[in-house]
C-alpha positions in Angstrom: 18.5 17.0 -4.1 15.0 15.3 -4.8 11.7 15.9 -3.7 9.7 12.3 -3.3 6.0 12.5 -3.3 4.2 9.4 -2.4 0.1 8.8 -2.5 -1.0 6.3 0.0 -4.8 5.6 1.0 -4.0 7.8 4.5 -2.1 10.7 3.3 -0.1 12.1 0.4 3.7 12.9 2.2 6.4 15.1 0.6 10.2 14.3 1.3 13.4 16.1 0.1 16.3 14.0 0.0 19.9 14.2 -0.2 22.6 11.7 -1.3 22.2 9.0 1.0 18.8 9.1 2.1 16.9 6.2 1.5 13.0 5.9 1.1 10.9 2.8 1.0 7.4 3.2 -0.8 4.7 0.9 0.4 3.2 -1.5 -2.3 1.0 -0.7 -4.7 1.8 3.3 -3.5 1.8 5.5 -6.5 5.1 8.3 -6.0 6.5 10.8 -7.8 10.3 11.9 -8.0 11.2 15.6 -8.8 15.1 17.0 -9.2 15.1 20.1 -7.2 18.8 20.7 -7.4 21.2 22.1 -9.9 22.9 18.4 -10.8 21.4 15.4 -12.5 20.5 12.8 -9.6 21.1 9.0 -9.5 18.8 6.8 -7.8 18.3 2.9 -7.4 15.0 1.1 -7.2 14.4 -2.4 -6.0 11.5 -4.3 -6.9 10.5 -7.9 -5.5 9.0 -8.6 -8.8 9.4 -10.8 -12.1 8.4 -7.2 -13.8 7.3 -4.1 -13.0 5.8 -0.9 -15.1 6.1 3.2 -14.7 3.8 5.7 -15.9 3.2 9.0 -15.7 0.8 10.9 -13.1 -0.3 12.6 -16.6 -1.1 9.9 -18.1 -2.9 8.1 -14.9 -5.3 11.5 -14.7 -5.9 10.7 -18.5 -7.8 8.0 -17.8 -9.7 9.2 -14.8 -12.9 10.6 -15.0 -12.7 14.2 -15.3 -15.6 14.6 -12.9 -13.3 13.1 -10.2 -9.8 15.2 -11.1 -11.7 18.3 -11.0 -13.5 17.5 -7.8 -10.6 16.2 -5.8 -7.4 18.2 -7.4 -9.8 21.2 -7.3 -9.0 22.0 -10.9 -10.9 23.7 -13.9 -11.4 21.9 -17.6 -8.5 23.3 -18.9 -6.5 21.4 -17.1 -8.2 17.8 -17.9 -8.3 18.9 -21.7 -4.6 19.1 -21.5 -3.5 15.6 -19.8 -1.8 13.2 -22.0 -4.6 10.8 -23.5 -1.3 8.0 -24.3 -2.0 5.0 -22.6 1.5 3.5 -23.2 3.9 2.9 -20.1 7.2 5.3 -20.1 9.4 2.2 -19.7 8.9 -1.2 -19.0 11.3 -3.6 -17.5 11.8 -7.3 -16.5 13.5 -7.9 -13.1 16.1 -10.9 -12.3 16.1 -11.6 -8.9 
């Protein structure tokens, strides 16, 4: 089982999946994937593009004002003190269509 979160202008939606479901994530949507059962999961993604980049939520907060994190995630300074400052993508990968 997974739990998807995707971030879209409109709304931030939660889904739990199951082997089979499928999920498509609008462009440019920032989403998060959590394992929320007892087994490793397996999942495919499918980009339409020559490359393509992942990063942490962490690391995206890093770079965000803190004025705006704590405002919107209604969080204290503790919290933005303890985001990962890294700038570096977690993996990086070339697509062949």
């Amino acid at each position: 089982m997974a739990k998807v979160t995707v971030f879209t202008v409109q709304a931030t939606r939660t889904f739990n999946f199951v082997a089979g479901d499928v999920l498509v994530v609008p462009r440019n949507c920032g989403h998060y994937i959590e394992n929320i059962g007892d087994e490793p999961i397996e999942m495919l993604e499918i980009f339409k593009s020559p490359k393509f980049e992942e990063f942490s939520l962490n690391q995206w907060l890093a770079v965000t004002p803190p004025t705006l994190i704590k405002d919107h995630l209604h969080v204290g300074d503790e919290f933005v003190k303890a985001l990962d400052k890294g700038h570096t993508p977690i993996r990086s990968a070339a697509a062949k269509l």
